[in-house]
C-alpha positions in Angstrom: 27.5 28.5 -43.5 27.8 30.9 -40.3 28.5 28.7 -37.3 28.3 31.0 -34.6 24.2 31.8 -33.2 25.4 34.8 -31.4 22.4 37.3 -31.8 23.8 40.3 -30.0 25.7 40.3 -34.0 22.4 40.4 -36.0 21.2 43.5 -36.9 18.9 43.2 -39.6 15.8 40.9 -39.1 16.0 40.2 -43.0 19.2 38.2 -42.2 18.8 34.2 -41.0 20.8 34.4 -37.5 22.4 31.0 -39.1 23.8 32.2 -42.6 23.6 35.6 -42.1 22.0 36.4 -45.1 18.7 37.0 -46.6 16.5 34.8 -45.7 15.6 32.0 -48.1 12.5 30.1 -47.8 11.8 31.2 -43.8 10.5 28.8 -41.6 9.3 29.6 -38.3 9.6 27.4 -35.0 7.2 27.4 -32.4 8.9 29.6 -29.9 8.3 31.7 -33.6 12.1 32.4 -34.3 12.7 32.2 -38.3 15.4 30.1 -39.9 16.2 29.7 -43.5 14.7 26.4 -45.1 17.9 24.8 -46.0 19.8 26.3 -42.5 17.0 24.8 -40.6 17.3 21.5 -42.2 20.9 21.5 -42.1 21.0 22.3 -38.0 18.6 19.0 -37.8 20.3 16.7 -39.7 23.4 17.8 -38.0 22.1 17.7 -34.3 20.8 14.3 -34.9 24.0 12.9 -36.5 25.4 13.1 -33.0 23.1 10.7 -31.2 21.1 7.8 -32.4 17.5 8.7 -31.6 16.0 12.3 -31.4 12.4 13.2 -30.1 13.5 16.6 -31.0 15.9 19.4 -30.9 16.7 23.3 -29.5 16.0 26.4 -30.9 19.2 27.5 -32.5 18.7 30.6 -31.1 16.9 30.8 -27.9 17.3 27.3 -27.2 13.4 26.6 -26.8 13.1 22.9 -27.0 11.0 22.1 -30.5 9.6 18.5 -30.5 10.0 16.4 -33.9 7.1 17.3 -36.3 7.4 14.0 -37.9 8.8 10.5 -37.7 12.2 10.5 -35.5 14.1 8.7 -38.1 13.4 11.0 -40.5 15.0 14.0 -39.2 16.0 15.3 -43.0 11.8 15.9 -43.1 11.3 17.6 -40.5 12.1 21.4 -41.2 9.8 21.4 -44.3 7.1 20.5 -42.1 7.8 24.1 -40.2 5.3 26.8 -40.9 6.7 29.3 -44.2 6.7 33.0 -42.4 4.9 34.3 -45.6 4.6 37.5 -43.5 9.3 37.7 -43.3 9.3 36.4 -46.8 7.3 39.5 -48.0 9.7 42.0 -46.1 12.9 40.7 -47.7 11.6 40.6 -51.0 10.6 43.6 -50.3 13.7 45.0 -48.6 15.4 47.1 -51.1 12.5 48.9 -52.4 12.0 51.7 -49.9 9.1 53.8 -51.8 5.9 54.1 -50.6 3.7 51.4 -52.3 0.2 53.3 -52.0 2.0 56.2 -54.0 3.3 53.7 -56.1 -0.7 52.8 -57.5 -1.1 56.4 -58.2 2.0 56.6 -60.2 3.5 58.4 -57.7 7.2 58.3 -55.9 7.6 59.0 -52.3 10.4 57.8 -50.4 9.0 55.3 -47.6 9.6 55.7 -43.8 7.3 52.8 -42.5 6.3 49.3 -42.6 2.7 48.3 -41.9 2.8 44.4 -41.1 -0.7 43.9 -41.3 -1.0 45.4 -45.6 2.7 44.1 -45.9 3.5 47.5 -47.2 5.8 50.4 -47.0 4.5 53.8 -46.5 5.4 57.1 -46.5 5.1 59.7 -43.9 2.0 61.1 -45.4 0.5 57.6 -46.1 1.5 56.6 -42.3 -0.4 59.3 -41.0 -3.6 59.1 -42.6 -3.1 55.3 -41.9 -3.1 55.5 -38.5 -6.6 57.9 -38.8 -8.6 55.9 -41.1 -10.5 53.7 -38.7 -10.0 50.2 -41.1 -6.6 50.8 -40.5 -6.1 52.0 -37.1 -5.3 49.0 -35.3 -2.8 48.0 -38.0 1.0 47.3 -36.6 3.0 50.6 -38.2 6.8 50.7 -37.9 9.6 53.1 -38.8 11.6 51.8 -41.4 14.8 52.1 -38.6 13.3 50.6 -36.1 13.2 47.1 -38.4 16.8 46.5 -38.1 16.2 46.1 -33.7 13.1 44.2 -34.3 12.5 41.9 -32.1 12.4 38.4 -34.8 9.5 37.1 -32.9 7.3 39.8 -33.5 7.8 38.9 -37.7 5.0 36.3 -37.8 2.1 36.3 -38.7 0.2 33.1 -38.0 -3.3 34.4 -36.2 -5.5 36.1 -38.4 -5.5 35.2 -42.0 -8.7 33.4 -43.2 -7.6 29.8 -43.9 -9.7 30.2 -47.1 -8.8 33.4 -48.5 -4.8 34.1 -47.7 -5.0 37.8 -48.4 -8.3 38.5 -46.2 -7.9 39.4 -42.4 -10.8 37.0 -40.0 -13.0 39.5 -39.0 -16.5 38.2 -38.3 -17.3 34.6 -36.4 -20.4 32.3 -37.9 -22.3 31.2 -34.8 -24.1 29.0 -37.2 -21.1 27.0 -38.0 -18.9 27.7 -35.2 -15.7 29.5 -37.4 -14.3 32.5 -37.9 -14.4 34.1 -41.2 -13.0 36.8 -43.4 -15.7 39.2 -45.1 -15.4 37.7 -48.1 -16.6 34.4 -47.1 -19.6 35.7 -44.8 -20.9 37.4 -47.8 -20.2 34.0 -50.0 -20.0 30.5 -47.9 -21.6 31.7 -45.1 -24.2 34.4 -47.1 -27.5 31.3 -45.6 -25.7 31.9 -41.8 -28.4 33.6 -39.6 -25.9 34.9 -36.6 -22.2 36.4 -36.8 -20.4 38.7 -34.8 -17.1 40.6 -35.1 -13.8 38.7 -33.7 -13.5 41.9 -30.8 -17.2 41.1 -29.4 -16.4 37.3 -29.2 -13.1 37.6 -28.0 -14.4 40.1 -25.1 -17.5 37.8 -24.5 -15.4 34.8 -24.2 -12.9 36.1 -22.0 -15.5 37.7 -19.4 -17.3 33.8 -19.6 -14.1 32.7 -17.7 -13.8 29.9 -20.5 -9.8 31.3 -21.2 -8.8 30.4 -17.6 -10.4 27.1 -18.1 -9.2 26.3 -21.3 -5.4 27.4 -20.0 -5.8 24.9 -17.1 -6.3 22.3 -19.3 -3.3 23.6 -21.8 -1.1 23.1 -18.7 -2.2 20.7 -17.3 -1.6 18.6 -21.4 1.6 20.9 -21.5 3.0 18.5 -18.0 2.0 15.2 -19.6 3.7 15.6 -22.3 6.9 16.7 -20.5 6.6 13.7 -18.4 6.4 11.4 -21.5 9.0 13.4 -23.2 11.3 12.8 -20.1 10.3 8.9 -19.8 11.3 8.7 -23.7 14.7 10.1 -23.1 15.3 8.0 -20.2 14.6 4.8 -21.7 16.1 5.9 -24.8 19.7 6.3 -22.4 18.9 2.6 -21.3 19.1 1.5 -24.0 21.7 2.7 -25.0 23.7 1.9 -22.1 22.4 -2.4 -22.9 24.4 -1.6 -26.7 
């Protein structure tokens, strides 16, 4: 294994900034940089080998502090309780196959030039085009096939806007009735006795002019400076005792 985090040296977003291959298994951190599964884990273990208690660790390469997602003595746990990035894990299995998949379904071959990240899907200049017309589509996030290997690894998740119940379905609509948002799938099905919906854009724009996002980041903050406190009164006691050993 790689030992040196030095990003300026990765070039291709398909490769885990620890091994420097493929990515195995990607997990994603909050601060939404990827790892493989078993580089991840390894990185824990080893962190926490080096002191006795751990509430958490650093990014290994932006060095965003992460708190534990489980119990602190089980530190061997904790990076299979990261998020998969289904969304990374689809681009480096598909990584060497550089035709454009559309063409592909009508039995045809045409060399691919960009990636949508929304249909997880290489296209073709022609396919691109009429991608970024059609008005299902236009909103979708389209990129050269060249511009991948500068990517920017935070911007290769997806964790916002699948429906929890169908994976493969985008949430589009929100049920009033039940207070969720939904794919189309399930507002014609689970939510087909539902009286009032309304797409994700009109909520989102409604909520936003209501003043309720200010509110609700106040109170994010405001949670986010507890918990800094108690995470700083944890390490300090944790140093005492110490110190009493």
């Amino acid at each position: 294994m790689a030992t040196s985090l030095d990003s300026s040296s990765m070039e291709d977003v398909t490769l885990c900034s620890i091994c420097f291959e493929k990515f195995k298994s990607p997990r994603f951190l909050p601060c939404t940089h990827s790892f493989c599964h078993g580089c991840l884990s390894s990185y824990i273990v080893s962190l926490c080998k080096s002191t006795e208690t751990r509430l958490g660790f650093n990014c290994p390469l932006c060095r965003e502090y992460t708190p534990s997602p489980g119990a602190f003595d089980e530190p061997d746990e904790w990076a299979g309780l990261f998020p998969v990035n289904a969304m990374l894990r689809k681009i480096v299995d598909k990584s060497d196959q550089l035709l454009c998949e559309p063409c592909l379904r009508e039995k045809e071959e045409e060399e691919a030039s960009d990636y949508c990240f929304s249909c997880l899907e290489h296209l073709c200049k022609m396919c691109t085009k009429y991608h970024r017309k059609n008005l299902s589509s236009r909103d979708h996030k389209v990129s050269p096939l060249n511009e991948l290997k500068s990517a920017n690894r935070r911007s290769i998740v997806d964790i916002s806007n699948s429906c929890a119940t169908h994976k493969d379905e985008k949430v589009r609509l929100y049920c009033f009735d039940n207070e969720q948002p939904c794919c189309a799938m399930c507002g014609g099905m689970e939510h087909r006795k539902c009286e009032q919906f309304d797409t994700i854009e009109n909520v989102v724009r409604v909520f936003k002019e209501s003043g309720k996002v200010d509110s609700i980041m106040d109170d994010v903050n405001k949670c986010k400076s507890k918990l800094e406190n108690a995470k700083n009164e944890e390490e300090k006691n944790i140093t005492k005792i110490r110190l009493m050993k």
